[in-house]
FILOBA-186901 format. One record per atom (N, C-alpha, C): atom name; x, y, z; residue in three letters. Coordinates in Angstrom, 3 decimals, padded with zeros to 6 digits, always signed. Example, Ala and Ser with C-alpha at 12.3 -4.5 7.8 and 13.67 -1.06 7.14 Angstrom:
2
  site      east     north        up  code
     N  +013.190  -005.690  +007.800   Ala
    CA  +012.300  -004.500  +007.800   Ala
     C  +013.200  -003.300  +007.800   Ala
     N  +012.850  -002.250  +007.080   Ser
    CA  +013.670  -001.060  +007.140   Ser
     C  +012.900  +000.030  +007.870   Ser
***
This chain:
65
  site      east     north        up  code
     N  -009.565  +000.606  -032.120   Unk
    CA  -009.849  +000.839  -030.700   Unk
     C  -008.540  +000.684  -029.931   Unk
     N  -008.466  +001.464  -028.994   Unk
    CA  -006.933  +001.506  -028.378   Unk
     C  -007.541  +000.356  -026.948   Unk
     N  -006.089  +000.037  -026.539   Unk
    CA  -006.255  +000.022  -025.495   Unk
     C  -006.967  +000.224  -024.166   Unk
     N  -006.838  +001.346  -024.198   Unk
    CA  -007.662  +002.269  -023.188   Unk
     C  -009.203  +002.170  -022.966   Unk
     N  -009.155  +002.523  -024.521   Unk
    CA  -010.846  +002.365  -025.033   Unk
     C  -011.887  +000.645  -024.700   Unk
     N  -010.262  +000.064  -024.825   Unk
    CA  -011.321  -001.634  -024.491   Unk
     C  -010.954  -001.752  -023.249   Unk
     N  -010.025  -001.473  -022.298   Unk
    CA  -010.182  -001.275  -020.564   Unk
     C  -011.824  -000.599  -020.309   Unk
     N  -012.231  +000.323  -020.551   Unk
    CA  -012.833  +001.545  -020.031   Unk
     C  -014.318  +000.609  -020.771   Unk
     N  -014.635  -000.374  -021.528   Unk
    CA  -015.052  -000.788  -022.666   Unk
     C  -015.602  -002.150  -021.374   Unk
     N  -014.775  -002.799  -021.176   Unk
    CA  -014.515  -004.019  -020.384   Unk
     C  -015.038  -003.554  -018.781   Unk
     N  -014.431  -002.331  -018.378   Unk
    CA  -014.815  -002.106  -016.884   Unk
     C  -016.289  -001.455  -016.532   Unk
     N  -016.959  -001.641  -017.700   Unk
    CA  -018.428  -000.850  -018.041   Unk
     C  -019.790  -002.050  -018.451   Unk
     N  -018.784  -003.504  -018.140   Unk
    CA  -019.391  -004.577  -018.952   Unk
     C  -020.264  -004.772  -017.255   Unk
     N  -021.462  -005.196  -017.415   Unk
    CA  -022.327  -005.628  -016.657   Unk
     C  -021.596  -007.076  -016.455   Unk
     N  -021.855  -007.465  -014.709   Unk
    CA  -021.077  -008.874  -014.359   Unk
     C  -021.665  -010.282  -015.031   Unk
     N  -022.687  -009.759  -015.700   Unk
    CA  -023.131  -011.787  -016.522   Unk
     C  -022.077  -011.426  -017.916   Unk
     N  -022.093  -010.235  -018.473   Unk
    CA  -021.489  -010.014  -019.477   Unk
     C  -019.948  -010.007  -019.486   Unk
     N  -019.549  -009.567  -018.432   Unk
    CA  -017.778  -009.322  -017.495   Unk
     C  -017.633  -011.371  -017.497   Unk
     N  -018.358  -011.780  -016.980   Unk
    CA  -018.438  -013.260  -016.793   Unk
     C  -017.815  -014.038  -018.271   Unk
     N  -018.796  -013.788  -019.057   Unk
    CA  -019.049  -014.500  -020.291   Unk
     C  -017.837  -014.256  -021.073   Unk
     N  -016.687  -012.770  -020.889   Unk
    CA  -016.258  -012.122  -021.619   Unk
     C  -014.946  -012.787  -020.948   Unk
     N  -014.557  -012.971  -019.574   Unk
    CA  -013.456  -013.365  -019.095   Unk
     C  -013.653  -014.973  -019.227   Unk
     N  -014.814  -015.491  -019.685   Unk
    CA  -014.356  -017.403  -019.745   Unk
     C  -013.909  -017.311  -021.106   Unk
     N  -014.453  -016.216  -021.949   Unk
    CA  -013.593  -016.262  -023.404   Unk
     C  -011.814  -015.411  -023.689   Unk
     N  -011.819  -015.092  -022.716   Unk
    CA  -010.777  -014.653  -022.567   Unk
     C  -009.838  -015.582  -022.216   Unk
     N  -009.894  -016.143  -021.243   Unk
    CA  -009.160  -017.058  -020.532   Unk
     C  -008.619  -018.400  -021.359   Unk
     N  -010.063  -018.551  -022.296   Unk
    CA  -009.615  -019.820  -023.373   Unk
     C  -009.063  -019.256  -024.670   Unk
     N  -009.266  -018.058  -024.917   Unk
    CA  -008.220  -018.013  -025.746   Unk
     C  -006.795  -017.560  -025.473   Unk
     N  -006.479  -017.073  -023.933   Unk
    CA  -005.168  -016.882  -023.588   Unk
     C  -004.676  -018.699  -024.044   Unk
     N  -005.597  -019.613  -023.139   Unk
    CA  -005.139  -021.051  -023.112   Unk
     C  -004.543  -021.651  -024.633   Unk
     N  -005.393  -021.297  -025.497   Unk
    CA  -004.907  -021.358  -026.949   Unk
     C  -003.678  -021.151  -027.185   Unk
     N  -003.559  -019.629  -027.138   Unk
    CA  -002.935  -018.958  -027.534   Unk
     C  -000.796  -019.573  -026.834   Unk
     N  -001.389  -019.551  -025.542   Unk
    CA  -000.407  -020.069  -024.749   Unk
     C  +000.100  -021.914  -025.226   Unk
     N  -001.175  -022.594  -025.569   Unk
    CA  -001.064  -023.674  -026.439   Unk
     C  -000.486  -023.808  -027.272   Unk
     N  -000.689  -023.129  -028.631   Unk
    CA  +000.267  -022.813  -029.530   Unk
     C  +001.709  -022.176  -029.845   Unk
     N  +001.642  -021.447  -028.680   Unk
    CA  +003.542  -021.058  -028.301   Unk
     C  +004.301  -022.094  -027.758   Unk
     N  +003.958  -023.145  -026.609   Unk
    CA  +004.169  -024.084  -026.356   Unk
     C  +004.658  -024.975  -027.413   Unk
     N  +003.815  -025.404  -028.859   Unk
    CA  +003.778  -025.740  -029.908   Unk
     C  +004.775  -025.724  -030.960   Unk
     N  +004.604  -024.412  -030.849   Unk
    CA  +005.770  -023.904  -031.525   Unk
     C  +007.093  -023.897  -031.132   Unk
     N  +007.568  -023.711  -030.098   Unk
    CA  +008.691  -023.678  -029.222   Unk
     C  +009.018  -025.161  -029.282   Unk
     N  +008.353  -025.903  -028.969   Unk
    CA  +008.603  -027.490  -028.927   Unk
     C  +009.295  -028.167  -030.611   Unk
     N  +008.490  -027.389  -031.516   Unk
    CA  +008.912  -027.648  -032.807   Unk
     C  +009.957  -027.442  -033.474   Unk
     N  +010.331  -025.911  -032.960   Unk
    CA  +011.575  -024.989  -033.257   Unk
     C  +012.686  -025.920  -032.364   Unk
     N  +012.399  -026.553  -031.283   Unk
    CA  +013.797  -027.410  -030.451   Unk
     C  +014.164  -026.204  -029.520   Unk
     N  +013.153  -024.776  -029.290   Unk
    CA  +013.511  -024.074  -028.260   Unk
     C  +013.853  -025.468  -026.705   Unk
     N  +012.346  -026.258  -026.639   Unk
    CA  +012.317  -026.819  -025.220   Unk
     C  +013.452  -028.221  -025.256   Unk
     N  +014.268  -028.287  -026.482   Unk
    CA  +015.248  -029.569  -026.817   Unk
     C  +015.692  -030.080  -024.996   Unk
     N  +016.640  -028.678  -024.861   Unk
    CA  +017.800  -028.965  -023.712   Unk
     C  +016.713  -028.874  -022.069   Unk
     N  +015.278  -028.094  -022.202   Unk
    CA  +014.827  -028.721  -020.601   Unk
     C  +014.409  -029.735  -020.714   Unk
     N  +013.920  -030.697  -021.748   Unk
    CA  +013.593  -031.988  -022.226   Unk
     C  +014.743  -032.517  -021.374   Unk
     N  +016.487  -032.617  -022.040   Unk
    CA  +016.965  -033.594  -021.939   Unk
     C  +017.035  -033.316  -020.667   Unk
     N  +017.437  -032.179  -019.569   Unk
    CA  +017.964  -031.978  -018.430   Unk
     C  +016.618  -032.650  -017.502   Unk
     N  +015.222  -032.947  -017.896   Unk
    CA  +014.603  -033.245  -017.195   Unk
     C  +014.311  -034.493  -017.239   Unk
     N  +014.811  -035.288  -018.711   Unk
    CA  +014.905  -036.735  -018.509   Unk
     C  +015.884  -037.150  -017.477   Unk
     N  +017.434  -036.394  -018.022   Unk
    CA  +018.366  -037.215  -017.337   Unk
     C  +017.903  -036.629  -015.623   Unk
     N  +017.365  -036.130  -015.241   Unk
    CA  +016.969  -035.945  -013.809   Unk
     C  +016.271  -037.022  -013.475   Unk
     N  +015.149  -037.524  -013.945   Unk
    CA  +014.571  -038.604  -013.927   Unk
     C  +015.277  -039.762  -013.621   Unk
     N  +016.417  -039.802  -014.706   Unk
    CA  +017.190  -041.057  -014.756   Unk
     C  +018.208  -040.947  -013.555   Unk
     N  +018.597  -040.113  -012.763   Unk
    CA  +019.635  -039.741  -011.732   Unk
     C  +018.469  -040.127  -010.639   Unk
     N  +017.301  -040.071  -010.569   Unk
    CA  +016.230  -039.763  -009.396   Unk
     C  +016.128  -038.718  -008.386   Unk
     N  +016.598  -037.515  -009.404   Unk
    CA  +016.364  -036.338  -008.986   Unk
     C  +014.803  -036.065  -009.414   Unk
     N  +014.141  -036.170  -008.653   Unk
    CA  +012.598  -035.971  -008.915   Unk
     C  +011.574  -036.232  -007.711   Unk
     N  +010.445  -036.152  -007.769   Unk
    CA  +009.659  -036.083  -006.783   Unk
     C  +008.205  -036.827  -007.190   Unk
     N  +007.589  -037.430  -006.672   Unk
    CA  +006.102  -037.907  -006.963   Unk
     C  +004.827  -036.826  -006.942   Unk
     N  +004.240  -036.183  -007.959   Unk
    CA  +003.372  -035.248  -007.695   Unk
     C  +002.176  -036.111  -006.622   Unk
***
């Protein structure tokens, strides 16, 4: 199925079904986005905003959410 075919597929979905289809969507973007996170963290992609955001911390460059 192309693309197209699951747009046209999706914009034909009745709204309890459009509903049901975007809360599963959404959690598996969250996953998905979970596991890159994951990975990136493992690989030492996020090493250097780690340290730049400790030593910010430690300077009191920071803010109270």
């Amino acid at each position: 199925m192309s693309v197209e075919e699951l747009k046209k597929a999706i914009e034909g979905l009745p709204a309890k079904d459009f509903a049901q289809f975007r809360a599963w969507f959404d959690e598996l973007s969250a996953t998905l986005w979970d596991e890159q996170i994951e990975r990136d963290a493992k690989s030492g992609k996020l090493d250097k905003l780690t340290k730049e955001a400790l030593e910010d911390v430690a300077a009191g460059r920071f803010r109270k959410l």
